[in-house]
N, C-alpha and C positions, 0 to 999 in steps of 0.2 A: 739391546737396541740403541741405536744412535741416532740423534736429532740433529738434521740438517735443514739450514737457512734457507728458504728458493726466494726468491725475487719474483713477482708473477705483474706483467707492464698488459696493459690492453692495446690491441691494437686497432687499426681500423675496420678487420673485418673478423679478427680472433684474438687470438689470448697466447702470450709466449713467456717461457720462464726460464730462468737459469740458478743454478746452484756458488754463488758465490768460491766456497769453500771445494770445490770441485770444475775447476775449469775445461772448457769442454762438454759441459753438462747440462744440454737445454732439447728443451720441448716448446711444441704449440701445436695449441688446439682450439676448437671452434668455441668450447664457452672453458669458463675459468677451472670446473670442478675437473673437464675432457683433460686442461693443460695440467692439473696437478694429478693425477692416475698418471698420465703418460711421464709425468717428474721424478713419479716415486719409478717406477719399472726402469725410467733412464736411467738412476739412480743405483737400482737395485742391479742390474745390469755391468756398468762400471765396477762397481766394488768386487762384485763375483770375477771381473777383466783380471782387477788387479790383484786380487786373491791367488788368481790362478797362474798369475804371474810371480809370484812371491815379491811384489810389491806392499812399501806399508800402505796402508790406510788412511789416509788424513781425517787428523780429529778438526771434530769442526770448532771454527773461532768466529766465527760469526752470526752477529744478531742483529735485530731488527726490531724497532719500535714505531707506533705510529703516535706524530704527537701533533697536535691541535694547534693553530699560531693565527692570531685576529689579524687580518687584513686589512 
């Protein structure tokens, strides 16, 4: 199993995400949890593309931290 980065930005009336380490690869959905199901299946989806493509894989190189900073 491989672990991929998404990005997930609120919008003004939903919720949209994209996979850094996979360009091309974005969802959105009405609440956050709808945009990350529809991530993984986008996700899942692509890889099976390029599988069947005999394309590689991209391993993932990207991460994400969330850090606190006083204002």
């Amino acid at each position: 199993m491989t672990r991929y980065t998404i990005i997930i930005e609120k919008g003004v009336g939903n919720y949209s995400a994209y996979c850094p380490d996979l360009p091309g690869v974005i969802a959105a959905g009405e609440t956050e949890e709808e945009t990350v199901e529809l991530m993984e299946e986008a996700i899942e989806f692509h890889l099976e593309g390029l599988k069947e493509e005999n394309l590689p894989i991209p391993e993932p190189t990207v991460t994400a931290r969330i850090i606190r900073v006083m204002c």
